[in-house]
N, CA, C and O of each residue as an XYZ file, in Angstrom:
336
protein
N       4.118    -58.738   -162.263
C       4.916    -58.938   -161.086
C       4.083    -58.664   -159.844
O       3.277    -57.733   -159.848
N       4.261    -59.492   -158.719
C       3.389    -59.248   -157.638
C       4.270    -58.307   -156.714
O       5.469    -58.521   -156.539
N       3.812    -57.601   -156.326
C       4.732    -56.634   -155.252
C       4.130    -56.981   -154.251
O       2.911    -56.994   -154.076
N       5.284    -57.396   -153.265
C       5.072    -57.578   -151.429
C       4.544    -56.256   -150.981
O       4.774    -55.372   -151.807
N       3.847    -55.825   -149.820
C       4.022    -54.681   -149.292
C       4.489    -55.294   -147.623
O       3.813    -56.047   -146.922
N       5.676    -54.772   -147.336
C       5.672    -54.506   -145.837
C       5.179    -53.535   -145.364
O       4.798    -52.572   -146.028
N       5.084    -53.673   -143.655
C       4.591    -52.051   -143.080
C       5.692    -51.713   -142.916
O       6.810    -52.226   -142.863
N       5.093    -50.445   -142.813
C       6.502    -49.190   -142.726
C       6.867    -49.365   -141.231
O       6.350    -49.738   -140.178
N       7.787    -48.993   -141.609
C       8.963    -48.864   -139.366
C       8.714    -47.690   -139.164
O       9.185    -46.843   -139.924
N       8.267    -47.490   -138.566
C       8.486    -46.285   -137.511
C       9.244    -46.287   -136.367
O       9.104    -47.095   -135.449
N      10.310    -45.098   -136.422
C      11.580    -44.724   -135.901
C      10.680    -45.092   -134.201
O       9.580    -44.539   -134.196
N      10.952    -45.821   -132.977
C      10.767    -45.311   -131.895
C      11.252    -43.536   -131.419
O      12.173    -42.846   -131.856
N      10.412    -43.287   -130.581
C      10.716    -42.086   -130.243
C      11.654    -42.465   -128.627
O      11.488    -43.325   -127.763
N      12.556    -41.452   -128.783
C      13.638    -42.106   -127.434
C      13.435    -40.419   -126.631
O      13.447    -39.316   -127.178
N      13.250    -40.785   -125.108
C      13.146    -40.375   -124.344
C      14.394    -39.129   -124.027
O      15.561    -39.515   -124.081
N      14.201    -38.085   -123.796
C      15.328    -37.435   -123.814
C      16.245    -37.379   -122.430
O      15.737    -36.927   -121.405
N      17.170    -37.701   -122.437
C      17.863    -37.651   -121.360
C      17.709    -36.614   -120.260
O      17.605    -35.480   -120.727
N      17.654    -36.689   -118.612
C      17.424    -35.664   -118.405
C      18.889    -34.863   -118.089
O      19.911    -35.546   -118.014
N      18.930    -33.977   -117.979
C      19.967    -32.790   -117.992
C      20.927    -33.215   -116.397
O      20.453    -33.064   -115.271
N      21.949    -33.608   -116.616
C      22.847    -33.887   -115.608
C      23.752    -32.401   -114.933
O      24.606    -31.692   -115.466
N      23.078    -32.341   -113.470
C      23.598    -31.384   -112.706
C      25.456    -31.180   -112.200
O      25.953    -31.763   -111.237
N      26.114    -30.339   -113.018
C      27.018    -29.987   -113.007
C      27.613    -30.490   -111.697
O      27.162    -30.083   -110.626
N      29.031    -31.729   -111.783
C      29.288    -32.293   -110.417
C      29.335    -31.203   -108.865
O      28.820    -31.288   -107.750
N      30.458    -29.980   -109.712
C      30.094    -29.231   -107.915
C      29.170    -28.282   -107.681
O      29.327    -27.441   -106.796
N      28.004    -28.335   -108.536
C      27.241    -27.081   -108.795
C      26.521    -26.695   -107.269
O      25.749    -25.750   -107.109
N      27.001    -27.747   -106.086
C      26.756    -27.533   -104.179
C      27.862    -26.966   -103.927
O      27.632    -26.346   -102.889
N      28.879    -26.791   -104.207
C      30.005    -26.905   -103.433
C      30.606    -25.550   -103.978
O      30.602    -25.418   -105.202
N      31.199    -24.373   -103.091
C      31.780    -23.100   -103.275
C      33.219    -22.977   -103.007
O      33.753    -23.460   -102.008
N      33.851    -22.302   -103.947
C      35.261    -22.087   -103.609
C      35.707    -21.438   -102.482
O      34.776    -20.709   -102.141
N      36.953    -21.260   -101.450
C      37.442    -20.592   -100.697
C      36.834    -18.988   -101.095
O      35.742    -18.539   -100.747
N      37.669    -18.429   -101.755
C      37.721    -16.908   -102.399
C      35.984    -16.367   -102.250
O      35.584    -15.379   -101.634
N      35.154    -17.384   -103.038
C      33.745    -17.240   -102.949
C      33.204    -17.077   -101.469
O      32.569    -16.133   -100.997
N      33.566    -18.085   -100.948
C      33.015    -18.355    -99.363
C      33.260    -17.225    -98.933
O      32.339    -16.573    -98.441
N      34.516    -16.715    -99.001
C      35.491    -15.274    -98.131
C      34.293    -14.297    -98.466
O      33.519    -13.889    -97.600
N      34.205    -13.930    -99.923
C      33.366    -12.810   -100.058
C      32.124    -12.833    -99.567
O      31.888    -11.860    -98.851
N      31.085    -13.729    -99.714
C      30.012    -14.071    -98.881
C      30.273    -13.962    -97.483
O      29.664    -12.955    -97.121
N      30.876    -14.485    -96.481
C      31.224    -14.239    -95.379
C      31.891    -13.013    -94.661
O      32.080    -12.787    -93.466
N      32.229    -12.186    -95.971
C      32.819    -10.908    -95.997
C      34.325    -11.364    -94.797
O      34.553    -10.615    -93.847
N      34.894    -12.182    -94.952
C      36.335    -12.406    -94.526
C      37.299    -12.857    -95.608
O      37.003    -13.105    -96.776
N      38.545    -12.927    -95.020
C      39.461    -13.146    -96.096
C      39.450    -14.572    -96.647
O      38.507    -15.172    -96.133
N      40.134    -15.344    -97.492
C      40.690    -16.203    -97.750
C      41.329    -17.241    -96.762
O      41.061    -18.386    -96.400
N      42.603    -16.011    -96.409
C      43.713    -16.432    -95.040
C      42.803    -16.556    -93.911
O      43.264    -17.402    -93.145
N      41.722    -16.079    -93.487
C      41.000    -16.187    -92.230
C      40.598    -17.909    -92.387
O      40.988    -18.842    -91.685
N      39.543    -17.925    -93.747
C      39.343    -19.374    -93.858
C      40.362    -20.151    -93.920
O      39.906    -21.243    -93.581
N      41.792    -20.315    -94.206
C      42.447    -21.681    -93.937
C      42.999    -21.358    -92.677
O      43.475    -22.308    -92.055
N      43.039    -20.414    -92.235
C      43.102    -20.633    -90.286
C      42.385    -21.209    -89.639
O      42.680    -22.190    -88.956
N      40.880    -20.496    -89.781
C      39.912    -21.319    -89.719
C      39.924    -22.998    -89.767
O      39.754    -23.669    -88.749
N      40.126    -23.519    -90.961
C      40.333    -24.721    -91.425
C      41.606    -25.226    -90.768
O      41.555    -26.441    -90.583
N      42.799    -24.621    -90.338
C      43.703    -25.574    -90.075
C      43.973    -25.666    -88.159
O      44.669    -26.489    -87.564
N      43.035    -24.357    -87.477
C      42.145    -24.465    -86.569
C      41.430    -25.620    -85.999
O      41.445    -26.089    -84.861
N      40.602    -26.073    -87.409
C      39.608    -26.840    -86.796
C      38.180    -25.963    -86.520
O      37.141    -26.463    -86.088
N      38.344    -24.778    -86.813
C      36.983    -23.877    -85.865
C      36.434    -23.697    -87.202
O      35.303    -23.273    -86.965
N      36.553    -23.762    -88.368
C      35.712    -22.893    -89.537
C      34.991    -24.361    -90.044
O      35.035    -25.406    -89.394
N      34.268    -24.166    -91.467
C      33.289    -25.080    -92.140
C      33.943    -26.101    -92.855
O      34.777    -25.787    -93.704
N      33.676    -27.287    -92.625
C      34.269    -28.654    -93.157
C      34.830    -28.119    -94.536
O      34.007    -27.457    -95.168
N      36.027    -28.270    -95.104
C      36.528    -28.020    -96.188
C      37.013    -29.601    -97.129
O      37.104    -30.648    -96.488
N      37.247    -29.590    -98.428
C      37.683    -30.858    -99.407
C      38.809    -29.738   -100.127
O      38.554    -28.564   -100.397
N      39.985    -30.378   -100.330
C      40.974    -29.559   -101.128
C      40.972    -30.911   -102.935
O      41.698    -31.865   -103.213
N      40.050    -30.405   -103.521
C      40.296    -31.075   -104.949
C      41.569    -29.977   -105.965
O      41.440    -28.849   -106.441
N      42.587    -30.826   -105.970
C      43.868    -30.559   -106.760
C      44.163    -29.557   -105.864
O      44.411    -29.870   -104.700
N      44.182    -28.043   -106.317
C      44.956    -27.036   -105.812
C      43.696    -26.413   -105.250
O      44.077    -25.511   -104.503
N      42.250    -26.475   -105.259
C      41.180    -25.795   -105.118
C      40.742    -26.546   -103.715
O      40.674    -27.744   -103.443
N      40.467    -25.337   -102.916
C      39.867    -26.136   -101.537
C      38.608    -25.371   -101.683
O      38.523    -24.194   -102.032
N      37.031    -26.677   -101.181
C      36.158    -26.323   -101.623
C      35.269    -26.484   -100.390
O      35.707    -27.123    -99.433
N      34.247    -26.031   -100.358
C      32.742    -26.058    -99.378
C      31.485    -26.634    -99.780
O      30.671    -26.094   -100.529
N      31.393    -27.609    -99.309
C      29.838    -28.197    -99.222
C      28.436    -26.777    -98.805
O      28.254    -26.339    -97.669
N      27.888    -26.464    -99.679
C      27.053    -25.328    -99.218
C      26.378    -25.656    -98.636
O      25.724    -24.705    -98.208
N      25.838    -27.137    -98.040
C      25.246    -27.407    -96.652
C      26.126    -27.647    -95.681
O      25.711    -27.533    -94.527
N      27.040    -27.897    -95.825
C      27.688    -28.178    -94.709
C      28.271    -26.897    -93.968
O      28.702    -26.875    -92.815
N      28.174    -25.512    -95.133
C      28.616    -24.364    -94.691
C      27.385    -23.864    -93.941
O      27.733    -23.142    -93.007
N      26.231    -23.987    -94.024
C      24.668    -23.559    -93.626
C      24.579    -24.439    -92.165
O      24.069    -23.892    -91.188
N      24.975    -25.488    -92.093
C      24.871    -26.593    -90.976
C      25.970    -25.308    -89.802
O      25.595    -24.723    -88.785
N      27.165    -25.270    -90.408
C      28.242    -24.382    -89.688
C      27.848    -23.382    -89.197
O      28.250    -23.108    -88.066
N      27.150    -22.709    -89.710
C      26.776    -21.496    -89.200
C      25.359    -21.330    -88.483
O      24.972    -20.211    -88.145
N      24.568    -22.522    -88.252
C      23.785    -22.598    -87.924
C      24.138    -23.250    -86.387
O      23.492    -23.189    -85.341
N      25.452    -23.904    -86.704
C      25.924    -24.078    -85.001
C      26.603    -23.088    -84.385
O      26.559    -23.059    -83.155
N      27.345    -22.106    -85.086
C      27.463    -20.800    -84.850
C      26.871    -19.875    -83.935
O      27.316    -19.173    -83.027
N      25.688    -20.082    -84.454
C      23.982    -19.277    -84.177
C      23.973    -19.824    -82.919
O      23.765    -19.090    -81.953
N      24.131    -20.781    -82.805
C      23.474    -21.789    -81.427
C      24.665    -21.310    -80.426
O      24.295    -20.531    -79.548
N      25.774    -21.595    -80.431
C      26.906    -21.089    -79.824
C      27.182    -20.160    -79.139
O      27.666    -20.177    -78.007
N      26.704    -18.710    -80.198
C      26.664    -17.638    -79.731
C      25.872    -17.034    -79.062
O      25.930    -15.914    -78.554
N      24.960    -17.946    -79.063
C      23.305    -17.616    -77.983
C      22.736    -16.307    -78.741
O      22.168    -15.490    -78.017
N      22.844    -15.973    -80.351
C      22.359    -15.091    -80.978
C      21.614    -15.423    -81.942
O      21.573    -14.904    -83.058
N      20.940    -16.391    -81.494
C      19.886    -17.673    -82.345
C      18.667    -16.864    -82.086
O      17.568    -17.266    -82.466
């Protein structure tokens, strides 16, 4: 009997995906912000319903902070207060 030989397959090697950054892993909760800022909660949605505190997004029941946009805030703060 004559035996064929094919070549062997070799499996490609597949590239590993890279690691996808957790959607709000920028963005800080109220409660969080408060403690960092060492103010309350209630100060920030005064703040927020003010108009005077850091751009806020309310996703479902959670109102949240862009951590640049909180750094941008307080950096006009700085400027404001002439304690720049």
């Amino acid at each position: 009997m004559n035996a064929k030989t094919y070549p062997r397959v070799v499996p490609t090697p597949t590239k590993p995906k890279p690691a996808r950054k957790p959607i709000l892993s920028d963005w800080i909760a109220r409660a969080e912000l408060a403690r960092e800022l060492d103010v309350t909660p209630d100060t920030l949605a005064r703040w927020a319903a003010d108009g005077t505190g850091p751009p806020a997004v309310k996703i479902g029941r959670r109102v949240m902070y862009r951590r640049a946009s909180v750094e941008k805030w307080l950096a006009e703060l700085e400027g404001r207060n002439g304690n720049g």
